[in-house]
MDTraj code that builds the backbone (N, CA, C; nanometers):
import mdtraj as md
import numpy as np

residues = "UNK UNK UNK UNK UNK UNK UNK UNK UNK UNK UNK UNK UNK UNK UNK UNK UNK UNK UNK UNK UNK UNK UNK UNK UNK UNK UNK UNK UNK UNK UNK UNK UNK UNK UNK UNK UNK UNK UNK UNK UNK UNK UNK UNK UNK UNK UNK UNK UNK UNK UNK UNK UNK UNK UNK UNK UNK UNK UNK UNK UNK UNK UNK UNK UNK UNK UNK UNK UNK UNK UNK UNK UNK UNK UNK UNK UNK UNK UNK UNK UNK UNK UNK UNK UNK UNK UNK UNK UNK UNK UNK UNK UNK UNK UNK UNK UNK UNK UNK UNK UNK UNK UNK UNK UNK UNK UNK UNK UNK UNK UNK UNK UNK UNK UNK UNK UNK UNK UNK UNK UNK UNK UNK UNK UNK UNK UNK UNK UNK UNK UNK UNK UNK UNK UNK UNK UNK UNK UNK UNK UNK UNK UNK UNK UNK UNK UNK UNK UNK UNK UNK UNK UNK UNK UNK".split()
xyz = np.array([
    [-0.6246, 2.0624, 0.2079],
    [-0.5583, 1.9649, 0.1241],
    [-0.4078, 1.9821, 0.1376],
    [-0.3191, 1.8768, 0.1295],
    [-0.2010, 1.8844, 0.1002],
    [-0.1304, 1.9551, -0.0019],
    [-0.0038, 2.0057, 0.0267],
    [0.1079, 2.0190, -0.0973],
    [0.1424, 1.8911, -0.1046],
    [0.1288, 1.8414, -0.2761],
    [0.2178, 1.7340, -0.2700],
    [0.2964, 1.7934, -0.4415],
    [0.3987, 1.6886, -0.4785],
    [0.4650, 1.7605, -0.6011],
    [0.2973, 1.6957, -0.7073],
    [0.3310, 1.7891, -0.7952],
    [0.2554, 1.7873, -0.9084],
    [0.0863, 1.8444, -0.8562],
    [0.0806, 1.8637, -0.7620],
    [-0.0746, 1.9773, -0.7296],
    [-0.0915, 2.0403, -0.7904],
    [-0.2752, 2.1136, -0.8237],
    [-0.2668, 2.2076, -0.9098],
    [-0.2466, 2.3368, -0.8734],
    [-0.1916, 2.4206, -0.9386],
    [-0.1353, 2.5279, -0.8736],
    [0.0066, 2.5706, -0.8533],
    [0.0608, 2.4216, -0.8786],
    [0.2142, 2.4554, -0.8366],
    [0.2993, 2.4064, -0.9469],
    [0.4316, 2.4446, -0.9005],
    [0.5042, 2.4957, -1.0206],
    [0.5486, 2.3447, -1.0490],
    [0.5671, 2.2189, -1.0045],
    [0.5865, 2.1025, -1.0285],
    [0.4165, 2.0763, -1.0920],
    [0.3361, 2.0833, -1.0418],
    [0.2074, 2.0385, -1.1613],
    [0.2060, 2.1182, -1.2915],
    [0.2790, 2.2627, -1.2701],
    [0.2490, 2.2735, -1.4073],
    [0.3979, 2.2484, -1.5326],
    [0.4664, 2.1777, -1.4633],
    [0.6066, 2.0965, -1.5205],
    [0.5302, 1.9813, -1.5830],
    [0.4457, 1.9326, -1.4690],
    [0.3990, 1.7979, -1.5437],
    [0.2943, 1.8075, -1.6455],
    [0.1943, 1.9224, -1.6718],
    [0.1185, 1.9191, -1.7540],
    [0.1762, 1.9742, -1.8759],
    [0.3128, 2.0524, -1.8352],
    [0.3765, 2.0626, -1.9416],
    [0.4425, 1.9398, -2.0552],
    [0.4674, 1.8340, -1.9504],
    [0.5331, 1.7391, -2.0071],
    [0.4556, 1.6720, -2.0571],
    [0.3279, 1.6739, -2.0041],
    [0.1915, 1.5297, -2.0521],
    [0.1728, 1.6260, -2.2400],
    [0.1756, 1.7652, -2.2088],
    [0.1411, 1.8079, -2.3385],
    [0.2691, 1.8117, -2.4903],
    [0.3415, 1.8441, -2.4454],
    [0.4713, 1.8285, -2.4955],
    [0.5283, 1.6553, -2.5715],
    [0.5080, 1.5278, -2.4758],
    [0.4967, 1.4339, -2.5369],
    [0.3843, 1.3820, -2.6153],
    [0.2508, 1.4332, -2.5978],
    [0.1574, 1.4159, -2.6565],
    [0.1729, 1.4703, -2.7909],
    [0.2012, 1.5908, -2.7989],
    [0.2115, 1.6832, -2.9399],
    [0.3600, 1.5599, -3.0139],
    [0.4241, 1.5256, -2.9315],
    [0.5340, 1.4920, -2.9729],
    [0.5194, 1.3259, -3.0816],
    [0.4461, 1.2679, -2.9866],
    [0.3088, 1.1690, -3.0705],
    [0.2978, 1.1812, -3.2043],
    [0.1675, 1.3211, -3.1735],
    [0.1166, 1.3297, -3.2900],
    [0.1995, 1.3398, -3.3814],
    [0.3250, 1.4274, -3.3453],
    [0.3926, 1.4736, -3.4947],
    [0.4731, 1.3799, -3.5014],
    [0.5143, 1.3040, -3.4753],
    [0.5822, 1.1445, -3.5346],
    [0.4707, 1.0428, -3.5913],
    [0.3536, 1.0588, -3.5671],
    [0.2307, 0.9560, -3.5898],
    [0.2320, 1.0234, -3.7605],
    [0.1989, 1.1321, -3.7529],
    [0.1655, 1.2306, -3.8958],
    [0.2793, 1.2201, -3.9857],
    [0.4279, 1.2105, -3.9460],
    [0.5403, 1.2203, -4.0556],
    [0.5057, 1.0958, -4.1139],
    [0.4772, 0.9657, -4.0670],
    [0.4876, 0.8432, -4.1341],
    [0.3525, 0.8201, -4.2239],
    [0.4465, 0.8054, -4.3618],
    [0.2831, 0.8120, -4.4963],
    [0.2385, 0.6422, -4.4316],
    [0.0833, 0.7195, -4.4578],
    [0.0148, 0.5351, -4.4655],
    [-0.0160, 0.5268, -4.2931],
    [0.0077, 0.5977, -4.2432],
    [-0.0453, 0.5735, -4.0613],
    [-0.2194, 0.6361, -4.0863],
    [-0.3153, 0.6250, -4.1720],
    [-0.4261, 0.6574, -4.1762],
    [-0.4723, 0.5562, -4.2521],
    [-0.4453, 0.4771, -4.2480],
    [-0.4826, 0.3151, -4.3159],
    [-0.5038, 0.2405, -4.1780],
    [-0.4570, 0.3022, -4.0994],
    [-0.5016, 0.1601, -3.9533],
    [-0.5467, 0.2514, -3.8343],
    [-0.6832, 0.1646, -3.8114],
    [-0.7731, 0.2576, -3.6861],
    [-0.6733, 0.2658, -3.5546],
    [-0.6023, 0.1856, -3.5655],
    [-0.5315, 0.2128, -3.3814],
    [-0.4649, 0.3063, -3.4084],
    [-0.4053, 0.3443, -3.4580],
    [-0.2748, 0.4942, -3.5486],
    [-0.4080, 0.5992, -3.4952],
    [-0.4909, 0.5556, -3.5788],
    [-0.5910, 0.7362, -3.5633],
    [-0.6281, 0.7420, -3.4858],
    [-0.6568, 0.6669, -3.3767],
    [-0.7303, 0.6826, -3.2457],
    [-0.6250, 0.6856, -3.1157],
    [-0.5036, 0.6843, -3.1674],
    [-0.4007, 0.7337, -3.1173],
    [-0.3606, 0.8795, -3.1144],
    [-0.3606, 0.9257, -3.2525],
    [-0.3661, 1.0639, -3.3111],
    [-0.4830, 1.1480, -3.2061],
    [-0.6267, 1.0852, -3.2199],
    [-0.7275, 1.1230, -3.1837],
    [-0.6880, 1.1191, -2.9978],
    [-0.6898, 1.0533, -2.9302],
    [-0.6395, 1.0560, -2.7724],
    [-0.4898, 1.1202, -2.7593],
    [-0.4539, 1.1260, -2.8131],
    [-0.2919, 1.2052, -2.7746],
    [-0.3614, 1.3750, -2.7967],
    [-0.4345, 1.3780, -2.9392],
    [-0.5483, 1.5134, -2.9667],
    [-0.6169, 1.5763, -2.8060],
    [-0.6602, 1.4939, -2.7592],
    [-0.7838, 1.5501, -2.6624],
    [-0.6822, 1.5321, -2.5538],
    [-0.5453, 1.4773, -2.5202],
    [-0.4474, 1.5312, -2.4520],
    [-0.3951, 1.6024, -2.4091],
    [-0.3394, 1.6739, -2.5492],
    [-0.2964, 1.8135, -2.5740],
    [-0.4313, 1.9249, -2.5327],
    [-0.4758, 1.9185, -2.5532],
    [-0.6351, 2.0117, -2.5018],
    [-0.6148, 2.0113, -2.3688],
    [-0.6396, 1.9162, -2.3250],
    [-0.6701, 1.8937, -2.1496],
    [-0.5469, 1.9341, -2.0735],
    [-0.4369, 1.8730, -2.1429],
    [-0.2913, 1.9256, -2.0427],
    [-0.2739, 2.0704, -2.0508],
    [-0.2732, 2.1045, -2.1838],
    [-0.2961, 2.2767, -2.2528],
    [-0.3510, 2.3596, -2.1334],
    [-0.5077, 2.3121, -2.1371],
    [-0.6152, 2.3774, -2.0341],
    [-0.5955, 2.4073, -1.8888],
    [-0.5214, 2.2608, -1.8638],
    [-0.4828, 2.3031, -1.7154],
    [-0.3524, 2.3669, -1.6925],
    [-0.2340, 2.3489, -1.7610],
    [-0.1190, 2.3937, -1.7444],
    [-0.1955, 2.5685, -1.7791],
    [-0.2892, 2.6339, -1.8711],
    [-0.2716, 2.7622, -1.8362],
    [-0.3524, 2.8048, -1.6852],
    [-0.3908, 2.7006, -1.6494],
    [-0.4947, 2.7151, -1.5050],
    [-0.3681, 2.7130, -1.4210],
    [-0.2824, 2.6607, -1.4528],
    [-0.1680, 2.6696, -1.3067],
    [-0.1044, 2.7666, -1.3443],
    [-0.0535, 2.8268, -1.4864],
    [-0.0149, 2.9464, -1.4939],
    [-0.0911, 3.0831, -1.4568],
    [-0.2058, 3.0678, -1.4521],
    [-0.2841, 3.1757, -1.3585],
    [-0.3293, 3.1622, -1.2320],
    [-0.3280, 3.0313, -1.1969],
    [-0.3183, 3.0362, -1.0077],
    [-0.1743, 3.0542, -0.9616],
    [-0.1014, 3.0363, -1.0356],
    [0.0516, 3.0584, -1.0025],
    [0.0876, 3.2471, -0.9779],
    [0.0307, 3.3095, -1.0769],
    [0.0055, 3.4193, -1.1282],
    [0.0103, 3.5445, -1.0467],
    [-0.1387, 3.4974, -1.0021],
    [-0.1977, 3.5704, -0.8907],
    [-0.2139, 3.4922, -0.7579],
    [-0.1539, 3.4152, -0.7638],
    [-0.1519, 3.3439, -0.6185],
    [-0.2667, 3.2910, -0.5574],
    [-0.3179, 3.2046, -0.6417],
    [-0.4493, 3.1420, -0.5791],
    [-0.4605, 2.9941, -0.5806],
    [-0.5153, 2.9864, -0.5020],
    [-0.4625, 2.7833, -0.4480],
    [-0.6448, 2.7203, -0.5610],
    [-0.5821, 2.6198, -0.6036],
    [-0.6869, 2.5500, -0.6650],
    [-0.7291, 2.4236, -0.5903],
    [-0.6705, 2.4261, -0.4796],
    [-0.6788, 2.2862, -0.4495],
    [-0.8379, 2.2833, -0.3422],
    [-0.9596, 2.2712, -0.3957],
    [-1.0882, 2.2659, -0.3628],
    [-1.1499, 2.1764, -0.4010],
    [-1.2227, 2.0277, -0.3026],
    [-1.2849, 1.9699, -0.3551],
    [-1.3723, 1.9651, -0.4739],
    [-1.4071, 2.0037, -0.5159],
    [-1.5050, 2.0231, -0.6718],
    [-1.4067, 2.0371, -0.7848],
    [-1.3335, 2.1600, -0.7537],
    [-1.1912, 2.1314, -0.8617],
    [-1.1194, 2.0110, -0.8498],
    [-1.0264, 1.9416, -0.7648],
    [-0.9835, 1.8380, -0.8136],
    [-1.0335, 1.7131, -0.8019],
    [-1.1902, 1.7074, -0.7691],
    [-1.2719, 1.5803, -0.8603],
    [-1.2718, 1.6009, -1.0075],
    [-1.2892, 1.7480, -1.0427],
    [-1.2762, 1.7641, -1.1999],
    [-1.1420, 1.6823, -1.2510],
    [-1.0756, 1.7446, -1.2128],
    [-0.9402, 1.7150, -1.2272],
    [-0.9056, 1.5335, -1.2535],
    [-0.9254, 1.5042, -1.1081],
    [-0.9515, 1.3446, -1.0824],
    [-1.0138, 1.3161, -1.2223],
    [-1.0944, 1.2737, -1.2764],
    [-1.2109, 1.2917, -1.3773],
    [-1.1715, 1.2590, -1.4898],
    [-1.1239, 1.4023, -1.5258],
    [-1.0376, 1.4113, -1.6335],
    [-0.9218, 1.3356, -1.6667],
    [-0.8507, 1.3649, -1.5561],
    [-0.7257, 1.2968, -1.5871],
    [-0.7248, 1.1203, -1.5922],
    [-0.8160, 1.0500, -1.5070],
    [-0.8725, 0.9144, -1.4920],
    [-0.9053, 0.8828, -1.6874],
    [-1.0361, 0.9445, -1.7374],
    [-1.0312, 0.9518, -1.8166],
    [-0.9326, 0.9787, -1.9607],
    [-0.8929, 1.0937, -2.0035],
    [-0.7690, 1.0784, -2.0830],
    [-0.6423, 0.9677, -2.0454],
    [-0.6492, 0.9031, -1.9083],
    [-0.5225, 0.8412, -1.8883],
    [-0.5665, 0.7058, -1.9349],
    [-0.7032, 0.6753, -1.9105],
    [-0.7191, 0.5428, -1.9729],
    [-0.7244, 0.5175, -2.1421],
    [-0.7734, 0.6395, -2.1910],
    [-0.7817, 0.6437, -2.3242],
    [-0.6317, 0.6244, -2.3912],
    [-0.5369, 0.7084, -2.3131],
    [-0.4321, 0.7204, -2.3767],
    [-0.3392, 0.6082, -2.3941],
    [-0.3581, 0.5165, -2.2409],
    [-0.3013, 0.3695, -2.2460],
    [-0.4132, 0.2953, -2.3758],
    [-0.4882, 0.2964, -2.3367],
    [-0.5604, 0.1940, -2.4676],
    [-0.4920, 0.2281, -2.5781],
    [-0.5124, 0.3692, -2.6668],
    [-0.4554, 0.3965, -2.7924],
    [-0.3041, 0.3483, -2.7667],
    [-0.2380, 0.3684, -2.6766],
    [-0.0715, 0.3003, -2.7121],
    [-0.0934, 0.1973, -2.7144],
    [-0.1562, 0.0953, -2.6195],
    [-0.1457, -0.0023, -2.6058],
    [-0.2149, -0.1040, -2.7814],
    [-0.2804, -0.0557, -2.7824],
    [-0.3410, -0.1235, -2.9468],
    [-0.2422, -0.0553, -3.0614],
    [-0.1873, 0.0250, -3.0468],
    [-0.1065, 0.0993, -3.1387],
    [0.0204, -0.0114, -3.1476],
    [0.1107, 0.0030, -3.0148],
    [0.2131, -0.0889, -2.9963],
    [0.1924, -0.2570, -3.0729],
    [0.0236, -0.2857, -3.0167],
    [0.0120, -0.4401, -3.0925],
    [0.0340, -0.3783, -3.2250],
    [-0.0543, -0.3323, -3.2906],
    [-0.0417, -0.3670, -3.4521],
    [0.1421, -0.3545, -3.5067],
    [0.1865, -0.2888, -3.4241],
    [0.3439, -0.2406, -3.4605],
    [0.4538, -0.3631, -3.4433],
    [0.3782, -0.4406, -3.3167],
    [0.4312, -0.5757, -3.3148],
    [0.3970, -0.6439, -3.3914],
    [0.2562, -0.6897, -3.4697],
    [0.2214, -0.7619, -3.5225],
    [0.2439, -0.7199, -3.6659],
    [0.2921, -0.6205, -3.7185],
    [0.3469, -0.6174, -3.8428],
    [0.4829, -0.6061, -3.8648],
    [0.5522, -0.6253, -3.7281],
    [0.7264, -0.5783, -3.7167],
    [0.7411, -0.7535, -3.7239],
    [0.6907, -0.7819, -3.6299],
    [0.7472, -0.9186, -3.6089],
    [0.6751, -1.0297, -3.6317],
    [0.5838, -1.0201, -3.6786],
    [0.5245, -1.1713, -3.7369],
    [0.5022, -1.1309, -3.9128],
    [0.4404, -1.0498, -3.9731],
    [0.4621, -1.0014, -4.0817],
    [0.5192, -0.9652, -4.1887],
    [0.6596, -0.9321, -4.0788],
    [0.7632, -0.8877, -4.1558],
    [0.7300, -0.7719, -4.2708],
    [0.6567, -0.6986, -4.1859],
    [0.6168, -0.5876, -4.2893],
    [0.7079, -0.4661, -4.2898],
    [0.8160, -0.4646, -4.1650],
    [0.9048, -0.3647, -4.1902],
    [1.0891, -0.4129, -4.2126],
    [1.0415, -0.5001, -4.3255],
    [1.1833, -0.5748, -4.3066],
    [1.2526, -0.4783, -4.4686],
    [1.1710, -0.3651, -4.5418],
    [1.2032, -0.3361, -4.6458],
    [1.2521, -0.1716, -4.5729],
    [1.3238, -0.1386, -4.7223],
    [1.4041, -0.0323, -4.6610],
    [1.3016, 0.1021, -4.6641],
    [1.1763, 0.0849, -4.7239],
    [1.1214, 0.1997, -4.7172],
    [1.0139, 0.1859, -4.6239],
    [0.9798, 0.0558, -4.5962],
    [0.8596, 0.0300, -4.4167],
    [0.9555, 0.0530, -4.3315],
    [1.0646, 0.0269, -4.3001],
    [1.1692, 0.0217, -4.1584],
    [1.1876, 0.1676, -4.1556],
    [1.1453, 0.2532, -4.2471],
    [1.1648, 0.4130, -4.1530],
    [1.0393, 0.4195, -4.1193],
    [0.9368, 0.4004, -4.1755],
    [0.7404, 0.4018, -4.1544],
    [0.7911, 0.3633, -4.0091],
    [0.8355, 0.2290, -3.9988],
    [0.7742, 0.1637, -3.8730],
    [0.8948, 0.2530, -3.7640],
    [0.9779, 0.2642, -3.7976],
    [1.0266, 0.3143, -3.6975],
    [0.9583, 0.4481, -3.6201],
    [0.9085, 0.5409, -3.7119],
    [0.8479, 0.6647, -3.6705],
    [0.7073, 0.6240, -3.5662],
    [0.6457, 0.4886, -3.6277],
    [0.5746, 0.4657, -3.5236],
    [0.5709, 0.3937, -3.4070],
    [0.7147, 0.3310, -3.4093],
    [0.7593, 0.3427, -3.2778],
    [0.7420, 0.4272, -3.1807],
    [0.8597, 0.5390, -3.2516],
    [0.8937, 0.6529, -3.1699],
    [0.7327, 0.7031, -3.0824],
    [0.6603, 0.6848, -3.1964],
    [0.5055, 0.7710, -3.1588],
    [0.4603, 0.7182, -3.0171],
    [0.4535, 0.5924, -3.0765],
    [0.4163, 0.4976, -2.9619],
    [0.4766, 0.5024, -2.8521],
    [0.6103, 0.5368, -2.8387],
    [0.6759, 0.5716, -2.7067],
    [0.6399, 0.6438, -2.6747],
    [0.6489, 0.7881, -2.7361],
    [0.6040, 0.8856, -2.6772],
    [0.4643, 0.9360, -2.6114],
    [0.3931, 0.7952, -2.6769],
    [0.2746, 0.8067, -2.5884],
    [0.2283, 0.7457, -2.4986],
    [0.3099, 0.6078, -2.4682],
    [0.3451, 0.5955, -2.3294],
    [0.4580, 0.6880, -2.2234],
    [0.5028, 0.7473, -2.2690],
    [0.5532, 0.8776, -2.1917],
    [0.4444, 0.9531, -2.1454],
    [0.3529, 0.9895, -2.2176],
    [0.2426, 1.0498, -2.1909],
    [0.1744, 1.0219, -2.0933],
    [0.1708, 0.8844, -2.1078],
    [0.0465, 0.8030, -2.0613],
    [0.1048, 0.8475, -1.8760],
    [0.2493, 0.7566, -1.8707],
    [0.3525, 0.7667, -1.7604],
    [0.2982, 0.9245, -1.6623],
    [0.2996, 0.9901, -1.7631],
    [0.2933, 1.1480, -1.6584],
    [0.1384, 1.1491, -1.6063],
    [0.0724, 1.1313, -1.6763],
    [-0.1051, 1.0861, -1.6374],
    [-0.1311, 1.0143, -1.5316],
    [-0.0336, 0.9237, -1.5469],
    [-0.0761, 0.8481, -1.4658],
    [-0.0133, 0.8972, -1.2947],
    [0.0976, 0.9967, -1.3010],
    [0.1300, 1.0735, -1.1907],
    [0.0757, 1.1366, -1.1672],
    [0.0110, 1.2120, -1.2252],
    [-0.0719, 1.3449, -1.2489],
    [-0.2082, 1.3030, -1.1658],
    [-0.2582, 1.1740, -1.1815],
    [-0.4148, 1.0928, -1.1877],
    [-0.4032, 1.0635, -1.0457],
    [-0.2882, 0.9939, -1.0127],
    [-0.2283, 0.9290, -0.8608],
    [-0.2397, 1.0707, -0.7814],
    [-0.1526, 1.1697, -0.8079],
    [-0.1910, 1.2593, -0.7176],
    [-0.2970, 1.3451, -0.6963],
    [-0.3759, 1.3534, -0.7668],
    [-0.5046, 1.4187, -0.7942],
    [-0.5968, 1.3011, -0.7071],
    [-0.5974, 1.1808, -0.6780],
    [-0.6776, 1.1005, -0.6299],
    [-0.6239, 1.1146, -0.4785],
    [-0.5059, 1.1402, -0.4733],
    [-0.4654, 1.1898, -0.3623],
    [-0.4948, 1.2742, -0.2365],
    [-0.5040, 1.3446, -0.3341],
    [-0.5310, 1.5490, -0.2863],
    [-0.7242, 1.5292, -0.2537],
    [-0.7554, 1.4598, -0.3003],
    [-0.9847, 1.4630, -0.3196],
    [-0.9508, 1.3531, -0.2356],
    [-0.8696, 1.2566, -0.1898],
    [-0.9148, 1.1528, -0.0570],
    [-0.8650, 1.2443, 0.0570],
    [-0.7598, 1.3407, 0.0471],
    [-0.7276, 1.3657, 0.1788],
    [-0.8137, 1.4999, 0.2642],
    [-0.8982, 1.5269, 0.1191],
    [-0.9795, 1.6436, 0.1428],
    [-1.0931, 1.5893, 0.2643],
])
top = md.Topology()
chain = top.add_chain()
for i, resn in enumerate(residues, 1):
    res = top.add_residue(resn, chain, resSeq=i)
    for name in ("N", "CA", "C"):
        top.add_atom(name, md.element.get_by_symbol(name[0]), res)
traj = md.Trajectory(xyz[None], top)
């Protein structure tokens, strides 16, 4: 298999699983500061996929910190179909939850006018932020997913 940036094993993949986990956590804890984000299913199932994010990026970033370690290449068909897999998976979940998250945020920012008061316009703003940050997320997944589909075709 190739070196390419973000492989598992190397010190650019485990930058990026750092980053997929880091904006994910970063999510959650802007999703959680804003009271009343547990009144709408796209919020929690945002919470919930940014959740099983942090797990999965967690899991592998300490897998590249111990092939990094001791110097052992992960890059073996069976491992990065897992990989492939996984990351395919959480990356679609994670676009859906932003992506339905972002609607309701539009549809109560701007047709609703539900954050036109001074105590919704910080609510909504925090779930902005969330929402960005979980298309940030999504963004690194989806590098992460590209090269992993990469590395199992060229095998």
């Amino acid at each position: 298999m190739k070196d390419m940036f973000g492989s598992p094993g190397s010190v650019s993949g485990l930058m990026l699983r750092i980053g997929q986990c880091l904006c994910a956590a970063a999510s959650i804890g802007w999703m959680v500061s804003a009271s009343g984000f547990s009144s709408y299913t796209a919020f929690c199932y945002l919470i919930a996929s940014m959740g099983l994010q942090v797990l999965w990026s967690f899991g592998l970033a300490c897998l590249d910190v111990y092939a990094l370690r001791i110097k052992k290449d992960l890059q073996n068909a069976v491992l990065v179909s897992l990989f492939v897999v996984g990351d395919w998976v959480t990356a679609t979940l994670s676009l859906a939850a932003a992506c339905s998250s972002a609607g309701i945020v539009v549809l109560y920012a701007k047709d609703l006018h539900f954050c036109t008061s001074d105590k919704m316009h910080l609510q909504c703003r925090r779930f902005e932020i969330s929402i960005a940050m979980a298309f940030i997320t999504w963004f690194f997944i989806a590098i992460s997913s590209h090269v992993m589909f990469w590395l199992l075709a060229s095998a």
